[in-house]
C-alpha positions, 0 to 999 in steps of 0.5 A: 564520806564512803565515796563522792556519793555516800556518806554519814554525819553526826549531830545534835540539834539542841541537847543529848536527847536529840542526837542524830546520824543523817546519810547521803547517797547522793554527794550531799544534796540530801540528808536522811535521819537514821534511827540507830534504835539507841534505847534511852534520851541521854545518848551522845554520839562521839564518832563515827566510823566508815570501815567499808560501803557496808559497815559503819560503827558509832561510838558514844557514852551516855550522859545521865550514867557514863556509860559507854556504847558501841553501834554497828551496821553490817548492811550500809547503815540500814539496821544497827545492833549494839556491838 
């Protein structure tokens, strides 16, 4: 959590292929998916990082070639760009 308002998870509900980042502003009450704009279906989501109430980092490989990825936002969570 970034504060008791705002904050971001991780997840997958069922394989890699359905990773997800879900963001509250609210203290938890209500959760919105985040599309990272991931290329790909074998992503897994590792960690994730709040720097500060505008940049937020994930981390994570990809399972079908172990490769690896970093994400960023610079705008709270908004847009991502591979970093």
């Amino acid at each position: 959590m970034l504060n008791n308002k705002v904050g971001f998870v991780i997840g997958y509900s069922g394989g890699a292929s359905d990773q997800f980042v879900l963001k509250t502003v609210d203290g938890g009450f209500n959760w919105n998916r985040i599309d990272l704009g991931i290329a790909g279906t074998f992503n897994i989501y590792n960690d994730l990082n709040i720097i500060n109430s505008n940049e937020i980092v994930v981390s994570g490989g990809n399972g079908s070639d172990d490769t690896g990825f970093v994400i960023r936002s610079k705008d709270g969570g908004v847009t991502w760009a591979y970093d």
